[in-house]
N, CA, C and O of each residue as an XYZ file, in Angstrom:
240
protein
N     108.638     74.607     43.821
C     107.683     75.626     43.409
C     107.913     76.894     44.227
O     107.953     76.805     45.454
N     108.066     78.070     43.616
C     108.266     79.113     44.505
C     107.111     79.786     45.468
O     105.936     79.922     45.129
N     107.521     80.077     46.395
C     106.045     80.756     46.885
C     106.221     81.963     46.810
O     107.315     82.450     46.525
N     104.957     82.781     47.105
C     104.732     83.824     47.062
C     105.700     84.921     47.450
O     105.974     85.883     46.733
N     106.229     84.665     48.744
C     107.200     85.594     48.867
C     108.205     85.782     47.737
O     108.629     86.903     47.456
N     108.421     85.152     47.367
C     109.472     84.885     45.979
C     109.032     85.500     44.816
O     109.762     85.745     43.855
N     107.732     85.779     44.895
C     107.158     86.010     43.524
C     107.369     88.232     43.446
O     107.837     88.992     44.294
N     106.983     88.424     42.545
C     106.809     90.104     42.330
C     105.628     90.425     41.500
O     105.552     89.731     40.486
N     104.665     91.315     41.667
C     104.041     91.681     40.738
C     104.334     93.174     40.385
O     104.748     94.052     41.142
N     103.906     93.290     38.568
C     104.047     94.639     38.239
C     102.908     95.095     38.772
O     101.969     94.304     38.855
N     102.743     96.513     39.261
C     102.043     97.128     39.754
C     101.728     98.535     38.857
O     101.643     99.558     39.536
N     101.528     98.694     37.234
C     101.545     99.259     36.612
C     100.167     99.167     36.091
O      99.646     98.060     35.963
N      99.562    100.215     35.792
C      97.744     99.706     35.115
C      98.000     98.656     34.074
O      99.037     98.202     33.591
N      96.799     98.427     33.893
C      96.588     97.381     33.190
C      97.862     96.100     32.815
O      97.837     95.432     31.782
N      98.639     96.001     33.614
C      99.505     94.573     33.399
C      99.265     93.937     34.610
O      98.056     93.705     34.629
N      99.779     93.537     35.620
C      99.873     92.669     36.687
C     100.836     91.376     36.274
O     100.726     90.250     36.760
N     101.728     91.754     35.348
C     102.645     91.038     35.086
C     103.633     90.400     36.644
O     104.282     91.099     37.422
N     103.476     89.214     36.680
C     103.950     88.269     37.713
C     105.156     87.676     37.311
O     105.179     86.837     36.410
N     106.189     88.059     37.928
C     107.558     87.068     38.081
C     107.895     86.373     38.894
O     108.140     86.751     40.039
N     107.975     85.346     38.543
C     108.279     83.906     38.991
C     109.580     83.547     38.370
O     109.902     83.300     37.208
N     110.350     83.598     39.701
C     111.687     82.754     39.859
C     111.594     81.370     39.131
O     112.538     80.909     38.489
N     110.674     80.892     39.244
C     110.260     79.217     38.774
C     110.925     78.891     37.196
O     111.618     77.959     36.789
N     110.260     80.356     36.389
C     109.768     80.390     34.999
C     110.824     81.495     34.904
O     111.680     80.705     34.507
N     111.315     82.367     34.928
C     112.796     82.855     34.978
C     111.904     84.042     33.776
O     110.712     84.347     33.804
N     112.639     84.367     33.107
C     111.910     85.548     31.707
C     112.446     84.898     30.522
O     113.631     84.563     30.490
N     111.624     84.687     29.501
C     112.520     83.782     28.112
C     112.471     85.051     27.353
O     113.140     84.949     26.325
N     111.864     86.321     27.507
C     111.707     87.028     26.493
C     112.781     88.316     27.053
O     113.017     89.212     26.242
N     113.250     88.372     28.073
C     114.100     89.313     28.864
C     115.951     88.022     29.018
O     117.050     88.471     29.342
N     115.742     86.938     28.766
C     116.954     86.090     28.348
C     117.222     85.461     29.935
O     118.270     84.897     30.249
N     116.043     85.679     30.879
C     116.375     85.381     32.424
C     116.633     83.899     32.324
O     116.011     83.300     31.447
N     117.222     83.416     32.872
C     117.298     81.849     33.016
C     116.165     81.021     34.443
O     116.001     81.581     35.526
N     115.770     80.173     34.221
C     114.564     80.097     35.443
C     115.732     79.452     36.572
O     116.781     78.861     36.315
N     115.259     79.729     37.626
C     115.707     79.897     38.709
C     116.231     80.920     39.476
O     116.551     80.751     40.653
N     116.365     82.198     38.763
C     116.765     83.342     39.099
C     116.028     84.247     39.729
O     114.888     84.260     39.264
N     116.183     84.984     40.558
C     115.694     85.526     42.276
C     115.424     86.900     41.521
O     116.158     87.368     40.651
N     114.099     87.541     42.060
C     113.990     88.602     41.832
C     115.275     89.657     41.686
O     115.809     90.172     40.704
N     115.489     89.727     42.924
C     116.717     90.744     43.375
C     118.112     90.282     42.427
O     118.892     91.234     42.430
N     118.471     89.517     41.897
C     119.173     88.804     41.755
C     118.693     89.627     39.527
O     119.615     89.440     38.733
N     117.798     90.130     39.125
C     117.850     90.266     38.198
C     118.640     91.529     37.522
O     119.095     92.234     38.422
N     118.984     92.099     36.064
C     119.948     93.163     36.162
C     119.206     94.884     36.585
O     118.067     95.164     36.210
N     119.599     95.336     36.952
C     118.959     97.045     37.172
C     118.142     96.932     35.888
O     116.943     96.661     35.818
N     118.992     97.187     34.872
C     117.463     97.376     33.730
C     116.989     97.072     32.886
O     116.730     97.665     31.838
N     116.666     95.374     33.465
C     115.561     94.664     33.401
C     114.097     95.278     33.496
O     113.630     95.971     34.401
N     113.623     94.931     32.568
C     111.802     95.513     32.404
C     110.675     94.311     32.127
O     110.998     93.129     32.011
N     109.762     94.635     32.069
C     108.555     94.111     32.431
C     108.463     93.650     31.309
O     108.825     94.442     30.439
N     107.869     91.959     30.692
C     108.327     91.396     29.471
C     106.700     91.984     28.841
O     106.641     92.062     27.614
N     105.697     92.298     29.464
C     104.760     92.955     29.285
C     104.306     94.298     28.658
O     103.769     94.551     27.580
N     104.788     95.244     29.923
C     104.892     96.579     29.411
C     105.652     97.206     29.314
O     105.507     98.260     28.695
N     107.277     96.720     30.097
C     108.218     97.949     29.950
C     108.946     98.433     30.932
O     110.116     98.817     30.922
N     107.412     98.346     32.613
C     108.410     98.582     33.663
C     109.146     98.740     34.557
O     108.369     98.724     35.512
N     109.961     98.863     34.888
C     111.271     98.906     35.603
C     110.729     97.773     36.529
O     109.582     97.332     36.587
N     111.816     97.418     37.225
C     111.759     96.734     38.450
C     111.388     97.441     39.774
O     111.015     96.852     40.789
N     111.521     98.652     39.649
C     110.985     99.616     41.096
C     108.820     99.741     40.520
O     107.991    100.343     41.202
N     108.582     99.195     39.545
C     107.202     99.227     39.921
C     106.869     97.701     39.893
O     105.695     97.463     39.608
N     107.620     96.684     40.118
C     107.313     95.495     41.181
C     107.265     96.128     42.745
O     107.754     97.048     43.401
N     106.237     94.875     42.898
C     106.120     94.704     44.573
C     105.616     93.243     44.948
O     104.651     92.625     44.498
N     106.615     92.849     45.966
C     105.748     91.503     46.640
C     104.552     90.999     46.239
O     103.681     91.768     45.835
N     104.333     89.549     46.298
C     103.205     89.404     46.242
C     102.568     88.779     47.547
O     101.436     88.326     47.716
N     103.396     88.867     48.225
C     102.720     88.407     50.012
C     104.008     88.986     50.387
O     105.135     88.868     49.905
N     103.331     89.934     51.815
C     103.917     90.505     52.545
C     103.999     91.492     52.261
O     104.625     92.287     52.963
């Protein structure tokens, strides 16, 4: 199970879309087990759209 450090949240209004390495993205083609950092530059939010620079940690 991943923990938190592992995890990202979007930090965009109204989403709080959470990525989890665990659960990978089925709608972005991520495969589960795959590491935040580890996803492509422009990869987006299966939610709203965006980017990976408006993730942030979810501990720490």
């Amino acid at each position: 199970m991943a923990e938190a450090k592992d995890m990202h949240q979007c930090q965009t209004a109204n989403c709080g879309f959470i990525y989890n390495p665990d659960k990978g993205d089925r709608k972005g083609k991520v495969s589960k087990g795959t590491k935040f950092e580890k996803l492509p530059e422009d990869w987006k939010c299966p939610i709203c759209g965006a980017s990976k620079k408006a993730f942030r940690h979810l501990a720490g």
